[in-house]
N, CA and C atoms as a LAMMPS dump frame, in Angstrom:
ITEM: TIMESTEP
0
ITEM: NUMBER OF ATOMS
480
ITEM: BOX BOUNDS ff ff ff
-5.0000000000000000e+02 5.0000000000000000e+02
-5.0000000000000000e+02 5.0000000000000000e+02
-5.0000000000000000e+02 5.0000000000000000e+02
ITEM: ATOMS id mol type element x y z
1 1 1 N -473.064 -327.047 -123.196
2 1 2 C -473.661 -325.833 -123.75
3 1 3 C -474.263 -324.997 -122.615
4 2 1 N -473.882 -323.756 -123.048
5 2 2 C -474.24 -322.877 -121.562
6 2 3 C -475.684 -322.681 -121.893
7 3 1 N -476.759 -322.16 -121.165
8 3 2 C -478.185 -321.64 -121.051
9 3 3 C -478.208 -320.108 -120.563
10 4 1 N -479.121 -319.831 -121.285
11 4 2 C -479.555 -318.217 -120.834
12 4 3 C -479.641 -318.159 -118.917
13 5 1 N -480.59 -318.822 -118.587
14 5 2 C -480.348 -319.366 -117.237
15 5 3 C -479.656 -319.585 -116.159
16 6 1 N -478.433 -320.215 -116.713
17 6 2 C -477.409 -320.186 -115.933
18 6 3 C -476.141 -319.297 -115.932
19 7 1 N -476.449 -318.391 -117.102
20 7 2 C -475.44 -317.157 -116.872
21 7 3 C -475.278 -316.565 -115.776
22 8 1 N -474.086 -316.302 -115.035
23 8 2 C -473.554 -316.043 -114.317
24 8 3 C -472.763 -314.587 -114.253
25 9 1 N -472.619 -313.875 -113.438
26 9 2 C -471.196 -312.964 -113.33
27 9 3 C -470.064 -313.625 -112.697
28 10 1 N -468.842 -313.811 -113.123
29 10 2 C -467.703 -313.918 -112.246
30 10 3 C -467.945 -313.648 -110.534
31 11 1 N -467.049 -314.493 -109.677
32 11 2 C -467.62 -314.21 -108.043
33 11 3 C -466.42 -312.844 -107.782
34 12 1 N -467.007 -312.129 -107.054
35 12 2 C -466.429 -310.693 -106.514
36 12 3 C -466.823 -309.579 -107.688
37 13 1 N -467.076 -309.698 -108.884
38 13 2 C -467.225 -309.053 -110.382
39 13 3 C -467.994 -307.878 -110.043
40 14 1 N -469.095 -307.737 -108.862
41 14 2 C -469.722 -306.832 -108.622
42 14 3 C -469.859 -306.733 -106.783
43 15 1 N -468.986 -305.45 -107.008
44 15 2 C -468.967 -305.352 -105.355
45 15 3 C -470.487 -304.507 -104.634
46 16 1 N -471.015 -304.767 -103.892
47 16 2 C -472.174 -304.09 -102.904
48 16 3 C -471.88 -302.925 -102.736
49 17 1 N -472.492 -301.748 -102.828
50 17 2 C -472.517 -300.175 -102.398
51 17 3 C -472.28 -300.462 -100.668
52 18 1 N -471.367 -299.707 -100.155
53 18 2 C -471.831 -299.801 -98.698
54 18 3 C -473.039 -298.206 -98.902
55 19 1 N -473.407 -298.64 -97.816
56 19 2 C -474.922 -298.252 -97.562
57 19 3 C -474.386 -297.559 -96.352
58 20 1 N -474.01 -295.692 -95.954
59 20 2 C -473.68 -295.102 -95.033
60 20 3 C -474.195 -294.662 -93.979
61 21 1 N -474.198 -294.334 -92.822
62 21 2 C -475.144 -294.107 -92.073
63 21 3 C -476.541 -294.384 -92
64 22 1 N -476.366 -296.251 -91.743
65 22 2 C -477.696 -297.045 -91.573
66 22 3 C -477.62 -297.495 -90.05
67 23 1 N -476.848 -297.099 -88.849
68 23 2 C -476.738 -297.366 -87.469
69 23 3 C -475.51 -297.81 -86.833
70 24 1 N -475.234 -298.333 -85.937
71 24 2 C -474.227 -298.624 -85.323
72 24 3 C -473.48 -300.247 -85.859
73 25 1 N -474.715 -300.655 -85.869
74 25 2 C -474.005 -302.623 -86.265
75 25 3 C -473.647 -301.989 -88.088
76 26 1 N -473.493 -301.426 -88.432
77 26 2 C -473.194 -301.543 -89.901
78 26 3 C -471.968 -300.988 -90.114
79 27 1 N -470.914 -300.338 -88.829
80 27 2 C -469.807 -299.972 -88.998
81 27 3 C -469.265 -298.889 -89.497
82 28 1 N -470.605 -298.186 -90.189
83 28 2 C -470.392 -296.93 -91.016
84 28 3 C -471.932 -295.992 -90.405
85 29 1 N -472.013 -296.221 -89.501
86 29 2 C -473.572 -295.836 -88.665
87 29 3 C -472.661 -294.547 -88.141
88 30 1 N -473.737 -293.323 -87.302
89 30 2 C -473.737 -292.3 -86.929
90 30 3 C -473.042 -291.387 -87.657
91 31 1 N -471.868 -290.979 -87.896
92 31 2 C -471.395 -289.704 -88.754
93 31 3 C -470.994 -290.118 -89.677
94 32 1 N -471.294 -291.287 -90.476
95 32 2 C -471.152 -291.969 -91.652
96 32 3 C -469.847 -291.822 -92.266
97 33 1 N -468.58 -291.401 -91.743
98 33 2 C -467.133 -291.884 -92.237
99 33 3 C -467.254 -290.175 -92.597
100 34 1 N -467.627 -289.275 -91.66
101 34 2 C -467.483 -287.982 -91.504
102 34 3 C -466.077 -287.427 -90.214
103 35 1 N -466.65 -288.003 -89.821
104 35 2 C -465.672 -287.785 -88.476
105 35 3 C -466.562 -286.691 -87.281
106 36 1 N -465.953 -286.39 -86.683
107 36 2 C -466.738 -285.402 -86.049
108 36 3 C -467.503 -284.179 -86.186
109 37 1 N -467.892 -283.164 -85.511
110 37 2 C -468.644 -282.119 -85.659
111 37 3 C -468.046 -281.37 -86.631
112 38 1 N -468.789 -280.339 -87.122
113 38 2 C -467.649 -278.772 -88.043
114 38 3 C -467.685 -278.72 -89.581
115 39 1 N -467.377 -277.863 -90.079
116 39 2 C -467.514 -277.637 -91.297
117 39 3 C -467.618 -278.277 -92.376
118 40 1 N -466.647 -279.62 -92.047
119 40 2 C -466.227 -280.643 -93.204
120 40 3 C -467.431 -281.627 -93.008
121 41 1 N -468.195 -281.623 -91.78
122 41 2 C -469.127 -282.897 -91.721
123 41 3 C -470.142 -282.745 -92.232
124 42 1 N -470.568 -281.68 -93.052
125 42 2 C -471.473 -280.738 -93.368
126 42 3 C -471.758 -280.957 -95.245
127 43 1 N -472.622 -280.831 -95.679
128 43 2 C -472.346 -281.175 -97.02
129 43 3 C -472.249 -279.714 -98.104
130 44 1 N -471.205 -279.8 -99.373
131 44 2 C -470.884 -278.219 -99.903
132 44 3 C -470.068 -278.006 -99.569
133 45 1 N -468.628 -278.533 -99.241
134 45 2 C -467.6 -278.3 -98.425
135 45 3 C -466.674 -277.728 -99.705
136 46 1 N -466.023 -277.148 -99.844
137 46 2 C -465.044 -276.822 -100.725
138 46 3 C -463.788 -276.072 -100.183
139 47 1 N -462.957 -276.333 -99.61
140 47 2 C -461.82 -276.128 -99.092
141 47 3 C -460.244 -276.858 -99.861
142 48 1 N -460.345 -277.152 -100.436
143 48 2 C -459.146 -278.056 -101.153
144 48 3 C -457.667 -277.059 -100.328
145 49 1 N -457.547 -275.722 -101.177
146 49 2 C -456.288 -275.074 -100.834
147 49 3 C -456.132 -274.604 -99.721
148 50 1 N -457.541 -274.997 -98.714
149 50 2 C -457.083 -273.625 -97.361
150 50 3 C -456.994 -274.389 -96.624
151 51 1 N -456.108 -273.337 -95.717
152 51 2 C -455.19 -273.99 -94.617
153 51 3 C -455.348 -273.432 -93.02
154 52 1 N -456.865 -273.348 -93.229
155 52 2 C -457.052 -272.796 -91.278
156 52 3 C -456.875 -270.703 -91.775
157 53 1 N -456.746 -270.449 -92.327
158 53 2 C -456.567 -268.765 -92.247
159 53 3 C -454.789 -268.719 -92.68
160 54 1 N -454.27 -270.033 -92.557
161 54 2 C -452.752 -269.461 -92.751
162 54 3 C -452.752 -269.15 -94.346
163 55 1 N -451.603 -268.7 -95.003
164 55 2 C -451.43 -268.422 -96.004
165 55 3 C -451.368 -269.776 -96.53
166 56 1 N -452.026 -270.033 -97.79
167 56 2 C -451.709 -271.252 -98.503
168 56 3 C -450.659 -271.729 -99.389
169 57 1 N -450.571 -273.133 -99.465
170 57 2 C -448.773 -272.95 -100.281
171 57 3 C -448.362 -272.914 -101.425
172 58 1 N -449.828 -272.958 -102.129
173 58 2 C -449.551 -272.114 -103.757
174 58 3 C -449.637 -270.67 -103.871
175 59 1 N -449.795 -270.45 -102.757
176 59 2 C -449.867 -268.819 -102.65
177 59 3 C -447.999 -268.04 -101.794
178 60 1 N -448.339 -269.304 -101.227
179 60 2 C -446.437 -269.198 -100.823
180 60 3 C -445.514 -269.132 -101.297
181 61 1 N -445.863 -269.962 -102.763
182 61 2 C -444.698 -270.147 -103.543
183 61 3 C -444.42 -269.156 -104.731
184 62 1 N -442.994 -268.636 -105.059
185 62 2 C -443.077 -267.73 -105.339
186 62 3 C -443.172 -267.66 -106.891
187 63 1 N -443.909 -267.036 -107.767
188 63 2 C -444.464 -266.838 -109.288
189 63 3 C -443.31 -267.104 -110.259
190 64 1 N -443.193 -267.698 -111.445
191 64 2 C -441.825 -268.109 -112.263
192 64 3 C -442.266 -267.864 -113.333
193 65 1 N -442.071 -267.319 -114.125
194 65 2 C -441.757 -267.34 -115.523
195 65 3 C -442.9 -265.702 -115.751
196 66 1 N -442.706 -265.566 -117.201
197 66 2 C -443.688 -264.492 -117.717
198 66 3 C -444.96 -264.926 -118.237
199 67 1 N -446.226 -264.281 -117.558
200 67 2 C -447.366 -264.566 -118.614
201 67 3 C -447.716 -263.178 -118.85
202 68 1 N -448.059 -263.476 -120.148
203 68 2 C -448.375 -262.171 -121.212
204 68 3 C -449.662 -261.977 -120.589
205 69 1 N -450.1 -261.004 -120.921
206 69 2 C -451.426 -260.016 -120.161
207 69 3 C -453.024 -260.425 -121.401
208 70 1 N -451.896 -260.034 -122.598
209 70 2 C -453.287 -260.668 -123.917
210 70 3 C -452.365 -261.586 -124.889
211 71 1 N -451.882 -262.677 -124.401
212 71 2 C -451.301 -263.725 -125.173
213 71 3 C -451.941 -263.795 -126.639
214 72 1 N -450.865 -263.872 -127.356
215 72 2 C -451.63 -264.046 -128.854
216 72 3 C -451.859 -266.095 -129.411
217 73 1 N -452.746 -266.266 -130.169
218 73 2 C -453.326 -267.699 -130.082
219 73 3 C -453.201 -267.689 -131.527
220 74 1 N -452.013 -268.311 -131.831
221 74 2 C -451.826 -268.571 -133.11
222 74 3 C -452.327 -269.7 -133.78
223 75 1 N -452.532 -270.144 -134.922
224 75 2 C -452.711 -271.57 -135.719
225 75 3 C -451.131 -271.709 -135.981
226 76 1 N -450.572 -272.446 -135.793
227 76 2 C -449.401 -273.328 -135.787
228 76 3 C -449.933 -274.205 -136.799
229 77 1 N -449.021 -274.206 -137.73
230 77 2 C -449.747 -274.82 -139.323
231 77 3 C -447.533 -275.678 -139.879
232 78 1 N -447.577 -276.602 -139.538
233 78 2 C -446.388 -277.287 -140.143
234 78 3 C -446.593 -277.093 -141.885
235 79 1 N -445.009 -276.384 -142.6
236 79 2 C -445.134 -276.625 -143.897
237 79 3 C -445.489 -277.906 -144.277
238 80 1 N -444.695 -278.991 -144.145
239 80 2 C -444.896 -280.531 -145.105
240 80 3 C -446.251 -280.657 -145.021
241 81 1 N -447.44 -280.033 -143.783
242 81 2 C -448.803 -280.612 -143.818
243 81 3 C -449.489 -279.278 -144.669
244 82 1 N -448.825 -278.13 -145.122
245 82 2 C -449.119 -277.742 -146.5
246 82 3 C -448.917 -278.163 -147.603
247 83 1 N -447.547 -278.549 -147.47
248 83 2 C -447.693 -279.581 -148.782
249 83 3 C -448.128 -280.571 -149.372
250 84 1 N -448.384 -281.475 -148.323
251 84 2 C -449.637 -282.345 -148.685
252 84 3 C -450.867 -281.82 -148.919
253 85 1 N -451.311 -280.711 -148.822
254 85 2 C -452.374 -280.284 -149.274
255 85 3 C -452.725 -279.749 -150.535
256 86 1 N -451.292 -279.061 -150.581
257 86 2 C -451.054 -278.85 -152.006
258 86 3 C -451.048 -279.873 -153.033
259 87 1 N -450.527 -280.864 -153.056
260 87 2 C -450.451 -282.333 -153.635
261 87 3 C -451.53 -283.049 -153.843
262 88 1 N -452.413 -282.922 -152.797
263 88 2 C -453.85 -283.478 -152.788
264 88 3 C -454.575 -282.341 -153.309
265 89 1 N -454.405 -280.959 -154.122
266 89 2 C -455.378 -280.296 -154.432
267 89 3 C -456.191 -279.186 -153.715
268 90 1 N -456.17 -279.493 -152.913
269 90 2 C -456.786 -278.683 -152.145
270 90 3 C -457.025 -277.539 -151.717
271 91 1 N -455.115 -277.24 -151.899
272 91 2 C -454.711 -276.044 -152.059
273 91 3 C -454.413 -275.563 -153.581
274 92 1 N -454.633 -274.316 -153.778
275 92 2 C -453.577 -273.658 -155.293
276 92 3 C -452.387 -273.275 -154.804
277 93 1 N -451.349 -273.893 -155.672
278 93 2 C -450.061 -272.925 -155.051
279 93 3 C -449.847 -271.545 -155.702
280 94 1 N -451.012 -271.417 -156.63
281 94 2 C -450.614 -270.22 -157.692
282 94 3 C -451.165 -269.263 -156.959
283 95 1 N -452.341 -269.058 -155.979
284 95 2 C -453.221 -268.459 -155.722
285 95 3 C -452.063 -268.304 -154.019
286 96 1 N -452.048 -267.017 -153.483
287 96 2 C -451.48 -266.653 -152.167
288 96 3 C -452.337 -266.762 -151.42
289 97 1 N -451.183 -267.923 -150.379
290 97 2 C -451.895 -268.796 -149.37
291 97 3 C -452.106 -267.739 -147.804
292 98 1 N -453.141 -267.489 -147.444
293 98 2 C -453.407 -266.642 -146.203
294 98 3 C -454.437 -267.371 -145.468
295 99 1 N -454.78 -267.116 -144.077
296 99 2 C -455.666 -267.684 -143.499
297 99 3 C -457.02 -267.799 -143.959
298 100 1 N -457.468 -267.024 -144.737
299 100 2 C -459.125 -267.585 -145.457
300 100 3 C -458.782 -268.358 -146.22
301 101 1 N -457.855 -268.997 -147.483
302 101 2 C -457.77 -269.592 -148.217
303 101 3 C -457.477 -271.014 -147.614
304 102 1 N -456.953 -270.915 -146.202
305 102 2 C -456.109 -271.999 -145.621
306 102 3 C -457.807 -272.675 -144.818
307 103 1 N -458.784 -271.97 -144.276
308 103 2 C -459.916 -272.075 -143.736
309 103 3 C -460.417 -272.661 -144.786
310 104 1 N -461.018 -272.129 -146.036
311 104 2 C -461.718 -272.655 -147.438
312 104 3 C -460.794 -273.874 -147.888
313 105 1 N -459.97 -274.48 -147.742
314 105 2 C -459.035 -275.456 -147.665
315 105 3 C -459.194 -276.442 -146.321
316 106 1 N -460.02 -276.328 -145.437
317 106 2 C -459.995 -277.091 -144.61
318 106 3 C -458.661 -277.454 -143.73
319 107 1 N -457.642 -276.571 -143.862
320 107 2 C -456.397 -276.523 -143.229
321 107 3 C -456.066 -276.16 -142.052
322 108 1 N -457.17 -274.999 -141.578
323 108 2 C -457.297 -274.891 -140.148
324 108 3 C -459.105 -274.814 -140.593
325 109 1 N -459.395 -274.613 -138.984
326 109 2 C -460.933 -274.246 -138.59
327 109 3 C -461.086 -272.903 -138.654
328 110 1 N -460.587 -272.188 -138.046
329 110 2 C -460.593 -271.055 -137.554
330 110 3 C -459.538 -270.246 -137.846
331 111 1 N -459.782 -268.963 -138.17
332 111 2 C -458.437 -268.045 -138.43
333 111 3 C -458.169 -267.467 -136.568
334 112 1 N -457.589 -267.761 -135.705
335 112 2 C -457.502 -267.169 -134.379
336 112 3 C -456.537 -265.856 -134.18
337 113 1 N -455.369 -265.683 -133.862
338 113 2 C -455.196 -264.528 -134.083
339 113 3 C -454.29 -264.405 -135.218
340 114 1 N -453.882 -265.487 -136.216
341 114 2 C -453.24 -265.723 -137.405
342 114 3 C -452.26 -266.588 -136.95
343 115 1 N -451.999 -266.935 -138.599
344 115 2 C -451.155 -268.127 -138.928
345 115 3 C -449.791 -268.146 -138.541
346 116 1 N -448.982 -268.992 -138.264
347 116 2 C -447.464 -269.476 -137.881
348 116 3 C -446.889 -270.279 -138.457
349 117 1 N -446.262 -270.423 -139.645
350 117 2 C -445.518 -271.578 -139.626
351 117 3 C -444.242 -272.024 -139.112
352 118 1 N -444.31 -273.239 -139.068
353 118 2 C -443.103 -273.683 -138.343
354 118 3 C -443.002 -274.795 -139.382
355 119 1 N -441.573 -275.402 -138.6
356 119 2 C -440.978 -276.606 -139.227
357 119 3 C -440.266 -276.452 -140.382
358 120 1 N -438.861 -277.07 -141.115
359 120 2 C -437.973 -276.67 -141.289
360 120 3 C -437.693 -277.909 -142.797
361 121 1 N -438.547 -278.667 -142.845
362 121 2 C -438.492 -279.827 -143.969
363 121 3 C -439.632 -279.837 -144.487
364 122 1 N -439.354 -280.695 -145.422
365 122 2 C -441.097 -281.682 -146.38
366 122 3 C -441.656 -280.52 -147.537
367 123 1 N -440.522 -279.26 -147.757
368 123 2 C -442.054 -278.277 -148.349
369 123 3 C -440.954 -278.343 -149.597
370 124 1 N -441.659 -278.806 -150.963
371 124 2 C -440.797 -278.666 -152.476
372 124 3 C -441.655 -277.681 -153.352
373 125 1 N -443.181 -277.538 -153.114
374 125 2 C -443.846 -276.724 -153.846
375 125 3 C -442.905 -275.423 -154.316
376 126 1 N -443.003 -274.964 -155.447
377 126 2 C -442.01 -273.794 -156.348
378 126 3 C -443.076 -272.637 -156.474
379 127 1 N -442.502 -271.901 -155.976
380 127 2 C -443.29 -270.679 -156.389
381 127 3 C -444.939 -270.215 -155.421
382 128 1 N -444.397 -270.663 -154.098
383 128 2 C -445.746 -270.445 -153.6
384 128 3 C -445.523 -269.054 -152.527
385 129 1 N -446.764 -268.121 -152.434
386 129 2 C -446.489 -266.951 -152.11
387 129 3 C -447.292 -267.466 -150.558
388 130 1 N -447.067 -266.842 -149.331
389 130 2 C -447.785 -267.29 -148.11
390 130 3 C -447.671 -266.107 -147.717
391 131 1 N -448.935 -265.081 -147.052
392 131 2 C -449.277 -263.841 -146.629
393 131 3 C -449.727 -264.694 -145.063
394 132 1 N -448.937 -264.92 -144.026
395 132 2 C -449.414 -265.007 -142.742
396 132 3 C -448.945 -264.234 -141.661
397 133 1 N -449.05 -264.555 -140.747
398 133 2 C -448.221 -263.129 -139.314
399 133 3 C -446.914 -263.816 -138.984
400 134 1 N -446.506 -265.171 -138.53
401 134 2 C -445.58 -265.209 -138.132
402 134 3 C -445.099 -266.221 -138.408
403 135 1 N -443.745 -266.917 -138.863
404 135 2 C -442.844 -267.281 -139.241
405 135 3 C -441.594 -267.67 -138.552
406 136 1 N -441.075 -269.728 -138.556
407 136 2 C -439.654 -269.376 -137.5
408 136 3 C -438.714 -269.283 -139.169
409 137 1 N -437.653 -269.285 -138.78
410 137 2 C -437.007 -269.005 -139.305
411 137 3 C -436.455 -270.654 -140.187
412 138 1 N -436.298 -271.307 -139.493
413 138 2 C -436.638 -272.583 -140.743
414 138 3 C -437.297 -272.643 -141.794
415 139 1 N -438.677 -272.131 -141.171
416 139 2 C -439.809 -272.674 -142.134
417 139 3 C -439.541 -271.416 -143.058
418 140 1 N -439.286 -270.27 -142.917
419 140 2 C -438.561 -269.125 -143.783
420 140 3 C -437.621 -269.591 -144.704
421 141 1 N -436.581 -269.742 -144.318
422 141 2 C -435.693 -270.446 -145.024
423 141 3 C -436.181 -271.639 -145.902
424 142 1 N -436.804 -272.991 -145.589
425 142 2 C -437.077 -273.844 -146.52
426 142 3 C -437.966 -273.634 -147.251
427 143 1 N -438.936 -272.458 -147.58
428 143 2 C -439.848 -272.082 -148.41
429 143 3 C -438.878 -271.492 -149.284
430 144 1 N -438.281 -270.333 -148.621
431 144 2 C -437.378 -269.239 -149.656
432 144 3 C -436.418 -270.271 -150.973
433 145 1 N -435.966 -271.5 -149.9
434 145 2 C -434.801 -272.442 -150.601
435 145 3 C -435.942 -273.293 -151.497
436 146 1 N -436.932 -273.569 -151.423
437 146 2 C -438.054 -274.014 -152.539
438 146 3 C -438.202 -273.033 -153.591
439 147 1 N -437.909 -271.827 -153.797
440 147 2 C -438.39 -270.74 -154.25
441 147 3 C -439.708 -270.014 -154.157
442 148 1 N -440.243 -269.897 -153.118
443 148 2 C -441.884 -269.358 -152.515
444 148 3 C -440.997 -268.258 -152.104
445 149 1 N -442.252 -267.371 -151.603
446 149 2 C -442.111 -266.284 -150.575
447 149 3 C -443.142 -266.288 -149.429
448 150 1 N -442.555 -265.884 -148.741
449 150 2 C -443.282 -265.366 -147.243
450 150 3 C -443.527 -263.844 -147.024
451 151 1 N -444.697 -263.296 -147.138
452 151 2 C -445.053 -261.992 -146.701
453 151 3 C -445.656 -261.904 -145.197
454 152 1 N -444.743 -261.049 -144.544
455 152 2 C -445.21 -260.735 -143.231
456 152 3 C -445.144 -259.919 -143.015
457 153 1 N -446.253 -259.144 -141.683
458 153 2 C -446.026 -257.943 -141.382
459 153 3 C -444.873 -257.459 -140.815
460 154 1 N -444.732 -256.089 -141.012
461 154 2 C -443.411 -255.408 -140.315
462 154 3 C -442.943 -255.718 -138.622
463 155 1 N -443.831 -255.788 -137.872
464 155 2 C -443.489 -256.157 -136.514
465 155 3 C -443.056 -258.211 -136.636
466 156 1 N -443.572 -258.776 -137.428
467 156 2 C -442.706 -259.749 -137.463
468 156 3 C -441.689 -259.817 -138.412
469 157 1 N -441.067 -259.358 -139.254
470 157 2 C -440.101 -259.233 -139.646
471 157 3 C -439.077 -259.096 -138.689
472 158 1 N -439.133 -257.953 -137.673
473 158 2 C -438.175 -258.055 -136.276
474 158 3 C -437.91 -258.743 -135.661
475 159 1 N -439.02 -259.505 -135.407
476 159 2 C -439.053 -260.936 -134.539
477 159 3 C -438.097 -261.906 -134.807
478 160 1 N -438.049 -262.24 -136.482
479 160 2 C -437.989 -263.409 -137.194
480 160 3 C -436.596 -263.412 -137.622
Protein backbone atom coordinates (compact mmCIF):
# COMPACT_ATOMS: atom_id res chain seq x y z
CA UNK A 1 0.00 0.00 0.00
CA UNK A 2 1.38 3.26 -1.15
CA UNK A 3 1.52 6.35 1.64
CA UNK A 4 0.86 9.96 1.17
CA UNK A 5 4.62 10.17 2.02
CA UNK A 6 6.13 8.33 -0.29
CA UNK A 7 4.50 9.71 -3.35
CA UNK A 8 6.73 10.29 -5.81
CA UNK A 9 6.96 11.95 -9.44
CA UNK A 10 8.29 9.67 -12.15
CA UNK A 11 12.44 10.31 -12.54
CA UNK A 12 13.07 13.03 -15.43
CA UNK A 13 8.91 13.95 -15.10
CA UNK A 14 10.03 17.43 -14.17
CA UNK A 15 12.84 19.03 -15.90
CA UNK A 16 14.86 22.21 -13.97
CA UNK A 17 14.38 25.79 -15.60
CA UNK A 18 17.88 26.59 -16.78
CA UNK A 19 18.56 29.66 -14.96
CA UNK A 20 20.25 32.27 -17.82
CA UNK A 21 22.85 34.48 -17.34
CA UNK A 22 24.03 33.37 -13.77
CA UNK A 23 28.10 33.54 -14.90
CA UNK A 24 30.52 31.72 -16.72
CA UNK A 25 30.60 28.03 -14.90
CA UNK A 26 26.82 27.74 -15.72
CA UNK A 27 27.35 27.60 -19.52
CA UNK A 28 24.64 30.01 -20.25
CA UNK A 29 26.60 33.01 -18.26
CA UNK A 30 27.41 36.45 -20.00
CA UNK A 31 25.04 37.09 -23.08
CA UNK A 32 22.79 34.42 -21.89
CA UNK A 33 22.26 32.39 -25.37
CA UNK A 34 22.00 36.01 -27.01
CA UNK A 35 24.91 35.96 -29.02
CA UNK A 36 26.66 39.03 -29.49
CA UNK A 37 26.21 42.82 -29.44
CA UNK A 38 23.08 44.62 -31.65
CA UNK A 39 19.65 44.79 -31.96
CA UNK A 40 18.56 41.21 -31.43
CA UNK A 41 20.52 41.06 -27.99
CA UNK A 42 18.35 43.66 -26.80
CA UNK A 43 14.91 42.91 -25.43
CA UNK A 44 11.41 44.05 -27.80
CA UNK A 45 12.91 42.70 -30.79
CA UNK A 46 10.35 42.18 -33.47
CA UNK A 47 11.81 41.54 -36.79
CA UNK A 48 10.32 38.15 -37.97
CA UNK A 49 9.94 39.33 -41.92
CA UNK A 50 12.93 41.71 -42.30
CA UNK A 51 15.71 41.08 -44.08
CA UNK A 52 18.62 43.74 -43.39
CA UNK A 53 16.70 46.69 -45.64
CA UNK A 54 16.43 44.12 -48.57
CA UNK A 55 13.05 43.63 -49.87
CA UNK A 56 11.32 40.82 -48.00
CA UNK A 57 10.05 37.56 -49.55
CA UNK A 58 6.47 37.88 -48.89
CA UNK A 59 6.72 41.05 -50.31
CA UNK A 60 8.64 39.46 -53.32
CA UNK A 61 6.26 37.20 -54.08
CA UNK A 62 3.95 38.04 -56.46
CA UNK A 63 -0.12 38.60 -55.24
CA UNK A 64 -2.65 35.58 -56.61
CA UNK A 65 -6.00 35.47 -56.68
CA UNK A 66 -8.86 38.33 -56.12
CA UNK A 67 -9.76 39.87 -52.79
CA UNK A 68 -12.88 41.81 -52.77
CA UNK A 69 -12.44 45.36 -51.26
CA UNK A 70 -15.94 44.89 -48.91
CA UNK A 71 -16.38 41.06 -49.04
CA UNK A 72 -19.87 40.14 -48.20
CA UNK A 73 -20.18 37.62 -44.84
CA UNK A 74 -22.88 35.48 -45.40
CA UNK A 75 -24.68 32.80 -42.91
CA UNK A 76 -24.27 29.68 -44.95
CA UNK A 77 -27.33 27.81 -43.55
CA UNK A 78 -27.47 23.90 -45.20
CA UNK A 79 -31.25 23.02 -46.20
CA UNK A 80 -31.46 19.34 -44.41
CA UNK A 81 -30.25 21.47 -41.11
CA UNK A 82 -33.56 23.45 -41.91
CA UNK A 83 -35.30 20.70 -42.03
CA UNK A 84 -34.55 19.34 -39.02
CA UNK A 85 -35.66 22.29 -37.56
CA UNK A 86 -38.65 22.25 -39.09
CA UNK A 87 -39.36 18.66 -37.77
CA UNK A 88 -38.30 19.55 -34.36
CA UNK A 89 -40.70 22.61 -34.37
CA UNK A 90 -38.90 25.17 -34.16
CA UNK A 91 -39.44 26.40 -37.24
CA UNK A 92 -43.15 27.13 -39.02
CA UNK A 93 -43.05 26.08 -42.46
CA UNK A 94 -46.28 28.05 -42.99
CA UNK A 95 -44.84 31.25 -41.77
CA UNK A 96 -41.82 32.70 -44.54
CA UNK A 97 -38.58 31.72 -43.46
CA UNK A 98 -36.07 34.98 -43.52
CA UNK A 99 -33.22 35.81 -41.35
CA UNK A 100 -35.19 37.15 -38.17
CA UNK A 101 -37.35 34.19 -38.09
CA UNK A 102 -34.22 31.92 -38.67
CA UNK A 103 -32.43 34.14 -35.52
CA UNK A 104 -35.90 33.71 -33.27
CA UNK A 105 -35.39 29.99 -34.24
CA UNK A 106 -32.04 29.76 -32.95
CA UNK A 107 -30.79 28.77 -36.51
CA UNK A 108 -28.22 31.27 -36.84
CA UNK A 109 -26.92 33.95 -34.15
CA UNK A 110 -26.70 36.70 -36.09
CA UNK A 111 -28.26 37.98 -39.31
CA UNK A 112 -24.54 39.16 -40.99
CA UNK A 113 -24.87 40.32 -44.29
CA UNK A 114 -27.77 37.62 -45.06
CA UNK A 115 -28.62 34.23 -45.56
CA UNK A 116 -27.22 31.52 -48.25
CA UNK A 117 -28.37 28.40 -48.75
CA UNK A 118 -26.57 25.73 -49.98
CA UNK A 119 -26.68 22.03 -50.34
CA UNK A 120 -28.62 20.04 -52.70
CA UNK A 121 -30.44 17.04 -50.45
CA UNK A 122 -32.36 16.22 -47.03
CA UNK A 123 -35.12 19.13 -47.61
CA UNK A 124 -39.00 17.27 -48.07
CA UNK A 125 -40.85 20.10 -46.19
CA UNK A 126 -43.97 21.11 -48.92
CA UNK A 127 -44.80 24.36 -49.29
CA UNK A 128 -42.19 26.38 -47.57
CA UNK A 129 -41.62 30.01 -48.75
CA UNK A 130 -37.68 31.25 -47.90
CA UNK A 131 -37.11 35.22 -48.41
CA UNK A 132 -33.06 35.16 -48.16
CA UNK A 133 -30.18 36.92 -50.47
CA UNK A 134 -28.49 34.13 -51.90
CA UNK A 135 -29.01 30.80 -53.18
CA UNK A 136 -26.77 27.85 -55.14
CA UNK A 137 -28.57 26.47 -57.43
CA UNK A 138 -29.08 22.95 -55.88
CA UNK A 139 -30.45 24.12 -52.92
CA UNK A 140 -32.90 26.14 -55.53
CA UNK A 141 -33.74 23.34 -57.26
CA UNK A 142 -34.37 20.83 -54.27
CA UNK A 143 -36.67 23.25 -52.49
CA UNK A 144 -38.55 24.16 -55.87
CA UNK A 145 -38.64 19.99 -56.48
CA UNK A 146 -40.17 19.83 -52.68
CA UNK A 147 -42.64 22.37 -53.76
CA UNK A 148 -41.35 25.64 -51.57
CA UNK A 149 -40.23 28.77 -53.05
CA UNK A 150 -37.25 30.86 -52.84
CA UNK A 151 -37.58 34.69 -52.97
CA UNK A 152 -34.53 36.59 -53.81
CA UNK A 153 -33.44 39.76 -54.64
CA UNK A 154 -32.99 40.85 -58.25
CA UNK A 155 -29.12 41.09 -58.23
CA UNK A 156 -29.15 37.47 -57.09
CA UNK A 157 -31.35 36.15 -59.37
CA UNK A 158 -28.35 36.94 -61.98
CA UNK A 159 -25.97 35.33 -60.03
CA UNK A 160 -27.92 32.13 -59.48
Amino acid sequence: MTRLNDLRDNPGANKKRVRVGRGIGSGVGKTGGRGGKGQTARSGVAINGFEGGQMPLHMRMPKRGFNALNPKKWNQLRIDRVQNYIDSGKLDAKQVIDSAALVAAGVIRRPLDGVRLIGSSGFSAKKVTFKVDHATKGALAAIEAAGGKVDLPAEAKADA
